[in-house]
VEXGUMAR-177238 format. One record per residue: x, y, z of N, C-alpha, C in turn; residue in one letter. Coordinates in steps of 0.2 Angstrom, whole numbers, plus 5000, padded with zeros to 4 digits. Layout:
N
n_X_n_Y_n_Z_ca_X_ca_Y_ca_Z_c_X_c_Y_c_Z_rest
X_Y_Z_X_Y_Z_X_Y_Z_A
...
END
This chain:
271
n_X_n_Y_n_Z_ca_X_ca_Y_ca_Z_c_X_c_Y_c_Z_rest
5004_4994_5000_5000_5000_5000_5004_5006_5000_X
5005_5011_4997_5006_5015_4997_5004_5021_5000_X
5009_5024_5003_5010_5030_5009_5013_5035_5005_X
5010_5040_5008_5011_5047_5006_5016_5049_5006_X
5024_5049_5010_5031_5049_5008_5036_5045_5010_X
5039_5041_5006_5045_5040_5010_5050_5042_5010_X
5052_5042_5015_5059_5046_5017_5065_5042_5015_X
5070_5044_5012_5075_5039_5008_5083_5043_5011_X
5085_5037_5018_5091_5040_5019_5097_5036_5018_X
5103_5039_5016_5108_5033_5013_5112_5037_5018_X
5116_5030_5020_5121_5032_5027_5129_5030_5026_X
5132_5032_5026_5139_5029_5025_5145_5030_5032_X
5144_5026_5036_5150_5028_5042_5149_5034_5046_X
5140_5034_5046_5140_5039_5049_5133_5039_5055_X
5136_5032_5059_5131_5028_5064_5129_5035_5070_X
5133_5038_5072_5129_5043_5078_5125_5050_5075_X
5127_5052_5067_5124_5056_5065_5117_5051_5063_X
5116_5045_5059_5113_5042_5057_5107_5040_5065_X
5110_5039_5070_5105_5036_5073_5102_5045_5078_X
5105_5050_5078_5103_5057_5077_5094_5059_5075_X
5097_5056_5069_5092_5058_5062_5084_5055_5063_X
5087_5048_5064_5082_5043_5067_5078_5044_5071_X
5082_5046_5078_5077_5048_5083_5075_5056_5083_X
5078_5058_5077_5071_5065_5079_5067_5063_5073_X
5066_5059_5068_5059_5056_5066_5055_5055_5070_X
5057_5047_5074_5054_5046_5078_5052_5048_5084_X
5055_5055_5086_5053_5055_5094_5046_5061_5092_X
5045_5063_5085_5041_5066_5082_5038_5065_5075_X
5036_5059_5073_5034_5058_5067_5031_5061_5065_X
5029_5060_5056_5024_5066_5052_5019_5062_5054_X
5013_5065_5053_5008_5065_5054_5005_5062_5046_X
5005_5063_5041_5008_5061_5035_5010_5052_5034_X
5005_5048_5031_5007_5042_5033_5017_5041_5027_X
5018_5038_5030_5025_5037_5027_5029_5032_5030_X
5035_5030_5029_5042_5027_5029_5047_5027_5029_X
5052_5025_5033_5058_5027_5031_5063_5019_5032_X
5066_5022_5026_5071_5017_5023_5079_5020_5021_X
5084_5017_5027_5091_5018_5026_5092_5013_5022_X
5097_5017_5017_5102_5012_5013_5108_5013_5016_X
5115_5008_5018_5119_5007_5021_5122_5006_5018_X
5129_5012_5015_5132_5010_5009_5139_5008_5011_X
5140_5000_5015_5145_4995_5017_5147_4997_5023_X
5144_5003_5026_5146_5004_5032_5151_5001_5037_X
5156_5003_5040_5161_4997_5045_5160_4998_5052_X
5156_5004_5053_5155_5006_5061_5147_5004_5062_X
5143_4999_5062_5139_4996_5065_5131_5000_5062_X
5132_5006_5059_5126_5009_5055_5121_5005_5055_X
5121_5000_5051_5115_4996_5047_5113_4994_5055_X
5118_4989_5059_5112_4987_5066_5110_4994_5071_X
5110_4997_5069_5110_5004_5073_5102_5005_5071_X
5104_5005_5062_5095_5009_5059_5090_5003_5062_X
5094_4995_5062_5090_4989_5064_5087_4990_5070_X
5088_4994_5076_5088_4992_5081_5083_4998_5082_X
5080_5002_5077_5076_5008_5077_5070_5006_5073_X
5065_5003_5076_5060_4998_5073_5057_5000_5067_X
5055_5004_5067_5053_5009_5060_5056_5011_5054_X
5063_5009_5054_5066_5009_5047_5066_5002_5045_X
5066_5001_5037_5069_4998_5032_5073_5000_5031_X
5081_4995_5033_5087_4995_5031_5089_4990_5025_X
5092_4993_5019_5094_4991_5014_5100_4987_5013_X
5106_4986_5016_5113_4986_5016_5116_4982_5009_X
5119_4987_5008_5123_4985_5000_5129_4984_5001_X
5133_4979_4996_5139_4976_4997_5145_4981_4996_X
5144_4986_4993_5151_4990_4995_5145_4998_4995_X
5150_5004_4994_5149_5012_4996_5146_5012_4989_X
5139_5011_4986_5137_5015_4982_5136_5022_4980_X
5139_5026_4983_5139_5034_4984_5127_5037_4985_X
5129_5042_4983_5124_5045_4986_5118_5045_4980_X
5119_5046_4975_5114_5044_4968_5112_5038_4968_X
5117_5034_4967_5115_5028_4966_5111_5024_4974_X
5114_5025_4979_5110_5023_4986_5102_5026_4986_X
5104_5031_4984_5097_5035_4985_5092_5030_4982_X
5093_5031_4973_5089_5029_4969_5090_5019_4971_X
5091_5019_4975_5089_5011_4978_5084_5011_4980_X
5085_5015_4986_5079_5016_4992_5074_5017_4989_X
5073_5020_4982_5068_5024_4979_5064_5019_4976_X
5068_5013_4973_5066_5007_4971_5060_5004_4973_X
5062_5003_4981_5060_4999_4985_5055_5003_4989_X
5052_5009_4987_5049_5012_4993_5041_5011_4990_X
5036_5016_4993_5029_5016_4987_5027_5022_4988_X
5031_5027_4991_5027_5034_4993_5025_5035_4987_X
5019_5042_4989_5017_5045_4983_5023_5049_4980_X
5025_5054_4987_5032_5058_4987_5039_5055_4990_X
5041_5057_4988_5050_5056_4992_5053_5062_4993_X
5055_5058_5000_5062_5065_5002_5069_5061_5002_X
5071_5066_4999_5079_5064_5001_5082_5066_5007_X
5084_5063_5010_5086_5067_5017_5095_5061_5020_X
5098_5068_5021_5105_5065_5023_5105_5062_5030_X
5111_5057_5032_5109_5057_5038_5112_5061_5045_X
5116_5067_5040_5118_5071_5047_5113_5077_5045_X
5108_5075_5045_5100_5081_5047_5097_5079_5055_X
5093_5084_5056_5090_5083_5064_5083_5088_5060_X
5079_5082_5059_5071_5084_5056_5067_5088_5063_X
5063_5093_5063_5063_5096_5069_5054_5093_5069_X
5050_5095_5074_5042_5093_5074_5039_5094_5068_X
5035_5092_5064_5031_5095_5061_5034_5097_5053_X
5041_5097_5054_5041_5100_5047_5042_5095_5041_X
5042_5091_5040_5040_5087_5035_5033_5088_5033_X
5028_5087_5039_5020_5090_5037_5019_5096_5033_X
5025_5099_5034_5024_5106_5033_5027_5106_5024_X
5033_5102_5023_5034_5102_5018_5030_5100_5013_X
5026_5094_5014_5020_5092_5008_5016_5096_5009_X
5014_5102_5015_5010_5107_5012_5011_5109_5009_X
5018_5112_5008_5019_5116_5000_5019_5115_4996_X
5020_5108_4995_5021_5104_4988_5014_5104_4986_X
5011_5103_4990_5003_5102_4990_5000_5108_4987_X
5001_5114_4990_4999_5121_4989_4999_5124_4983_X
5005_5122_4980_5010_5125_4974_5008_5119_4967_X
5004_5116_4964_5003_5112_4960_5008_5111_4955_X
5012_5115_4952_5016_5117_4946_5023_5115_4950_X
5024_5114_4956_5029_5114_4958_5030_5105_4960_X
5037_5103_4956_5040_5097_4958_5045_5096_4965_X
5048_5099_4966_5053_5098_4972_5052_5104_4977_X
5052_5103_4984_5051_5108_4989_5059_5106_4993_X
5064_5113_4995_5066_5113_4998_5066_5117_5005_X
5069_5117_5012_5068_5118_5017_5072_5124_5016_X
5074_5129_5020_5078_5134_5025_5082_5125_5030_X
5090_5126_5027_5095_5120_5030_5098_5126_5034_X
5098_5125_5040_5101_5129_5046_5109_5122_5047_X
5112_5126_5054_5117_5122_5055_5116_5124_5064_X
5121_5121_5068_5118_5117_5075_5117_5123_5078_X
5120_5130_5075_5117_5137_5081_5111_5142_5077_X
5108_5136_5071_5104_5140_5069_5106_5144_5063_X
5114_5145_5061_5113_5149_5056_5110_5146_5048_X
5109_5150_5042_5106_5145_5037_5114_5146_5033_X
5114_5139_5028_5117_5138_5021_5113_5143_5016_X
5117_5142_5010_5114_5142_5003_5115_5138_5002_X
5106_5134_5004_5105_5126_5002_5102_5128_4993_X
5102_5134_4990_5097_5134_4986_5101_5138_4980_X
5102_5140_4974_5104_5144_4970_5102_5141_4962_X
5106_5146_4958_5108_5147_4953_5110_5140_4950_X
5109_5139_4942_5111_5134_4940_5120_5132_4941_X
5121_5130_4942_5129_5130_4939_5134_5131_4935_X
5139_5137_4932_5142_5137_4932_5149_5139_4932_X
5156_5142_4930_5160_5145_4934_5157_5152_4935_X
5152_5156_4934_5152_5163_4939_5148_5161_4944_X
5142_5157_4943_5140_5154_4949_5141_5152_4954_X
5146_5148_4952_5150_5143_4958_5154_5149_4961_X
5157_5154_4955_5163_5157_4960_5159_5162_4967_X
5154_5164_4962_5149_5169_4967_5145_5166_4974_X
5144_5158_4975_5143_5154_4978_5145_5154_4985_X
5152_5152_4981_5157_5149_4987_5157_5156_4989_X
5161_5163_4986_5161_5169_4989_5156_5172_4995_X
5151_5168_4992_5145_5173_4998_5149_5167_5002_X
5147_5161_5004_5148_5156_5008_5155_5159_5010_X
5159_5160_5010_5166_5162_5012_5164_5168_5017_X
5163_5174_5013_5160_5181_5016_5158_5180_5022_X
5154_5173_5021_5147_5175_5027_5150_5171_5034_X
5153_5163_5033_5156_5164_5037_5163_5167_5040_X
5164_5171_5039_5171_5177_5040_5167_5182_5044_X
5160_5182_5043_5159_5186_5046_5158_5194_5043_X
5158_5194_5036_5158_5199_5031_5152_5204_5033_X
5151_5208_5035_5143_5208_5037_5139_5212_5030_X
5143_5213_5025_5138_5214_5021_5135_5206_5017_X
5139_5202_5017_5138_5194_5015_5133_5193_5020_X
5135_5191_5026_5130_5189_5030_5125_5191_5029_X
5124_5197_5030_5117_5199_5030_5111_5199_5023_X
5117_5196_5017_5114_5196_5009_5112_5188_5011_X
5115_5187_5013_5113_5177_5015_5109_5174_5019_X
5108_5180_5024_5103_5179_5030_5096_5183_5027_X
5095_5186_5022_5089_5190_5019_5086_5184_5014_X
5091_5181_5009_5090_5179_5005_5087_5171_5007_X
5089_5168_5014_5086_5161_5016_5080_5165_5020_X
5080_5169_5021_5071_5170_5022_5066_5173_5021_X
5066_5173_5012_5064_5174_5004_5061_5167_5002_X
5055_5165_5003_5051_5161_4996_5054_5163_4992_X
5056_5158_4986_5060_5160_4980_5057_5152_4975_X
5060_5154_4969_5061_5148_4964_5066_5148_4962_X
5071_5143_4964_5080_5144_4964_5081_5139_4956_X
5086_5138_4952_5087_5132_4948_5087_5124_4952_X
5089_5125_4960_5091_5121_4962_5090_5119_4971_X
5091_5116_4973_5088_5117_4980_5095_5109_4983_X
5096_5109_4991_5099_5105_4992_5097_5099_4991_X
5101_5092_4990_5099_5086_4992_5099_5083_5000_X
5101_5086_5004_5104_5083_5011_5095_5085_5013_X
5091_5089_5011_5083_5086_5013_5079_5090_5005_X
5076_5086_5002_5073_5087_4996_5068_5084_4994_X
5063_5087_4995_5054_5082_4994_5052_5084_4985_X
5051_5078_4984_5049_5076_4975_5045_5073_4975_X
5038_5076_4973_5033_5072_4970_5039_5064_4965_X
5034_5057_4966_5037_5053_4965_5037_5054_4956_X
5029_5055_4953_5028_5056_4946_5035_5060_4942_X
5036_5066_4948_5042_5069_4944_5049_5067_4943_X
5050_5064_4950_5057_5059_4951_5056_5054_4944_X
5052_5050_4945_5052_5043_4937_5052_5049_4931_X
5049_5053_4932_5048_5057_4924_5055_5058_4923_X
5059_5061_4926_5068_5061_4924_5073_5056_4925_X
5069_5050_4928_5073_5042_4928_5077_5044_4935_X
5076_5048_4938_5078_5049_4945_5087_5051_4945_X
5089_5050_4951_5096_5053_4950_5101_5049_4945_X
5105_5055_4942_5110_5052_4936_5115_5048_4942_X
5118_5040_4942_5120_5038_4945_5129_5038_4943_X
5129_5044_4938_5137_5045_4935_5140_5049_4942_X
5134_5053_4945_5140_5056_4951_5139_5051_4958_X
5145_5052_4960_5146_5049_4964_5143_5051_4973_X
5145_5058_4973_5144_5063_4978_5144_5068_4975_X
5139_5072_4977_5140_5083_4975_5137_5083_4966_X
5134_5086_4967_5130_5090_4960_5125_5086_4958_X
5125_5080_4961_5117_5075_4958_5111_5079_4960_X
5112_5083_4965_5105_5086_4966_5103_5092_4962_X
5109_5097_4959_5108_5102_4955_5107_5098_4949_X
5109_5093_4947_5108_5091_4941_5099_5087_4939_X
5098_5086_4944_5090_5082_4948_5086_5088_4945_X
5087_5092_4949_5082_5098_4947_5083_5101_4942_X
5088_5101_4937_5088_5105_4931_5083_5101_4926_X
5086_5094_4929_5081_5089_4922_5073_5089_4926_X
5072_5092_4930_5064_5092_4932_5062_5098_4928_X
5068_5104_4932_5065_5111_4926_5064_5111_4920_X
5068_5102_4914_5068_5104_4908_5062_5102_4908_X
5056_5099_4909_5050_5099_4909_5047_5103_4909_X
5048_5108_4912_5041_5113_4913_5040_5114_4920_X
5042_5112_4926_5039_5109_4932_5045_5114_4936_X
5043_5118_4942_5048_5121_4947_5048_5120_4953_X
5055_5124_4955_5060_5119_4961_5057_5124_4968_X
5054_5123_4972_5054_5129_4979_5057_5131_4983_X
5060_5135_4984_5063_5134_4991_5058_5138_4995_X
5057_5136_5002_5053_5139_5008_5057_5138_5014_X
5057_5146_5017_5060_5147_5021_5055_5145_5027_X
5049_5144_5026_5041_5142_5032_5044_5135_5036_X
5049_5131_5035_5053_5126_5036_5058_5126_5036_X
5061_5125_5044_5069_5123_5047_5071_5115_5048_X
5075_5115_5043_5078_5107_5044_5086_5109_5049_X
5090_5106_5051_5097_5109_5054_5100_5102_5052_X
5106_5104_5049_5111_5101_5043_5117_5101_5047_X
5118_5096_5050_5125_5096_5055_5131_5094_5048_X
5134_5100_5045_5138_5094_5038_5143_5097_5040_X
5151_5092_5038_5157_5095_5038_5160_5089_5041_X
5157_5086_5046_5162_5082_5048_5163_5077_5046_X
5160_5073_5039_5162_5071_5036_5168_5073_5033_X
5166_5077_5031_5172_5083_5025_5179_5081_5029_X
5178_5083_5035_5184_5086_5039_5187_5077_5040_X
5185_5073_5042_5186_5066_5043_5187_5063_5037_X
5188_5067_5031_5189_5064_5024_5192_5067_5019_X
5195_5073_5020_5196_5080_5016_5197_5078_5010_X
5204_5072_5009_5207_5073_5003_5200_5069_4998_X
5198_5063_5000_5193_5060_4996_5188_5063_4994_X
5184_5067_4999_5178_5073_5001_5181_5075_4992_X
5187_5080_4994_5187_5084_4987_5190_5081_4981_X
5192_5077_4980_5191_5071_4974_5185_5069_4971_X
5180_5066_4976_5173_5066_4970_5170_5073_4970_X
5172_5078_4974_5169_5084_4971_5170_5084_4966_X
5178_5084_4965_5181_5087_4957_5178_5082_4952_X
5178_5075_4952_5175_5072_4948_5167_5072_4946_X
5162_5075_4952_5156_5076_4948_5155_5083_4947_X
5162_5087_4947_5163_5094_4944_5163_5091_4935_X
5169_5088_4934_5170_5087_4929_5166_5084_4926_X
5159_5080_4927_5155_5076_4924_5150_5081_4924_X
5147_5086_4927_5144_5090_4929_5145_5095_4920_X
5151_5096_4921_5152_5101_4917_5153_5100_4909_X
5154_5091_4909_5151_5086_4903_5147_5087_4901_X
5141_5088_4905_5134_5086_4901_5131_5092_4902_X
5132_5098_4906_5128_5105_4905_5132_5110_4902_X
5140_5112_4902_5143_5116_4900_5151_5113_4895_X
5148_5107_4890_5156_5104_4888_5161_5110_4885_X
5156_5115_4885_5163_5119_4881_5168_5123_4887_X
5168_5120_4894_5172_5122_4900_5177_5118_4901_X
5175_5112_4899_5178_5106_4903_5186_5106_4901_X
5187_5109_4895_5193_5108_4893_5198_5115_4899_X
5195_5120_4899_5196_5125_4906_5196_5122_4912_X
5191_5119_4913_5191_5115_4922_5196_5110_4923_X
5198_5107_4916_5204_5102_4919_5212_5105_4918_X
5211_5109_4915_5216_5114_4915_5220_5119_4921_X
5214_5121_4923_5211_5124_4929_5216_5119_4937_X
5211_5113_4935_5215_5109_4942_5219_5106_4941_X
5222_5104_4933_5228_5103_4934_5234_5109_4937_X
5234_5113_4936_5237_5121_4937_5237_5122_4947_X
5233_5118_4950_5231_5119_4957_5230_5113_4959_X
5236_5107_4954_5237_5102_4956_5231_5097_4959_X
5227_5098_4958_5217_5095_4962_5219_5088_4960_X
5220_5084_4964_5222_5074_4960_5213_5073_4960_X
5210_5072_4954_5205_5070_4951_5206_5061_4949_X
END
C-alpha cells in the first residue's frame, strides 16, 4: 500500500549522526502516513544494526559504498510513497516540518521539488538553494559562503535575507529534498554518473527541463550538521567533488571542461 512519503536515507559511516536523524523522526513523526528506509552503503561502524535496532526503518545494506545517487535511487526502488524526500543522515528533522513540507508541495501544484531553510547546530542557514551551475555561479557561491562565514557583514546579511525569501532557485539542496514521485520517474531519478556533490543540481535541472519548478521555503527549518564528514575525509571529500565537477560540466557546459581540467591541473586537484 502506498503511503504518502517516503523518506530515503543513505548512510555511510556515519552511525551517531545516522542514529541522530532517526530519533528526531521518531521521537516526532509526520503526521503524513509514510516510511523510512536507510540504505547502508557497506558501512564498517555498526550503522546498518544501529537503523535495525530503530524499529521503523527499512534497512537496505549494500555490498560496497554506492555513493549518494546511486544509494538514494535504491531506496527509491523499494519504497511506494506518493512523494519522496531525500534526506541526509547528518540532518536533525525538527516537529512538524516534513508535514509542513508536503503542504507546500501540496499548495503549489506546478511545483515538483520543495526545499527547506537547512540551518546548521546554532541556527545559522546555508545556501542550500541557488543558481544553475556554472564558473560565475559557483565562483559567486562559494564567495557569499566564504564572506558570510568570515563574518563579512555585508555577505552575511545578503545570505541571512535571501534564506528568508520564498523564491524559485534552479536548484535546491539534496541533504533534505521532497519530490513528487511522478516527477522523480519522469527524469529516471538521479544520474547515478555522480558519485557525491551536483546530483541534486543536476536532479532539478532535468525536472525544470519539463516545465515543472523547484521551491525553496523558508516556512521550514531542517538543521544540517555537515562538515564532519568533510573534515574526517578531506582529501577523498574533494576528489569526488572534482569528479562530479567534471561530469557536471560534461553534460551541461562541455565547452568548459577543457578550462576546468586545466584549471585543476594548474592547482594540482588529484581527480
Amino acid at each position: 500500500m502506498a503511503v504518502d512519503v517516503s523518506i530515503v536515507i543513505v548512510s555511510f559511516n556515519a552511525r551517531a549522526h545516522l542514529e541522530r536523524c532517526l530519533q528526531s523522526l521518531g521521537g516526532a513523526p509526520p503526521a503524513h502516513t509514510h516510511e523510512v528506509i536507510v540504505v547502508d552503503n557497506a558501512s564498517t561502524d555498526g550503522s546498518a544494526d544501529a537503523a535495525r535496532h530503530w524499529g521503523a526503518a527499512r534497512v537496505i545494506q549494500a555490498d560496497e559504498n554506492l555513493g549518494f545517487a546511486r544509494g538514494t535511487n535504491l531506496g527509491v526502488r523499494s519504497s511506494t510513497g506518493t512523494n519522496l524526500l531525500f534526506l541526509n543522515s547528518d540532518t536533525v528533522v525538527p516537529p512538524g516540518a516534513i508535514d509542513r513540507l508536503i503542504d507546500e508541495l501540496d499548495r503549489h501544484k506546478e511545483v515538483a521539488v520543495v526545499g527547506p531553510r537547512l540551518v546548521d547546530g546554532e541556527g545559522r542557514p546555508e545556501l542550500s538553494f541557488g543558481r544553475m551551475v556554472s564558473p560565475l555561479n559557483e565562483y559567486r557561491q562559494r564567495r557569499l559562503m566564504r564572506g558570510y562565514h568570515d563574518g563579512r557583514a555585508g555577505m552575511a546579511a545578503h545570505v541571512e535575507r535571501e534564506a528568508r525569501r520564498e523564491q524559485y532557485p534552479d536548484w535546491v539542496s539534496g541533504a533534505c529534498l521532497l519530490v513528487r514521485r511522478a516527477d522523480a520517474e519522469a527524469v529516471g531519478l538521479l544520474d547515478e554518473r555522480y558519485f557525491m556533490y551536483l546530483e541534486d543540481v543536476d536532479f532539478c535541472a532535468a525536472i525544470r527541463g519539463r516545465g515543472r519548478r523547484i521551491l525553496f521555503t523558508p516556512a521550514v527549518d531542517v538543521v544540517h550538521l555537515r562538515g564532519q564528514s568533510v573534515r574526517s575525509a578531506a582529501a577523498s571529500t574533494e576528489r569526488a567533488y572534482r569528479r562530479s565537477q567534471i561530469a557536471f560540466y560534461a553534460k551541461h557546459h562541455p565547452a568548459w571542461v577543457p578550462m576546468l581540467r586545466l584549471y585543476l591541473r594548474l592547482r594540482g586537484a588529484d581527480t
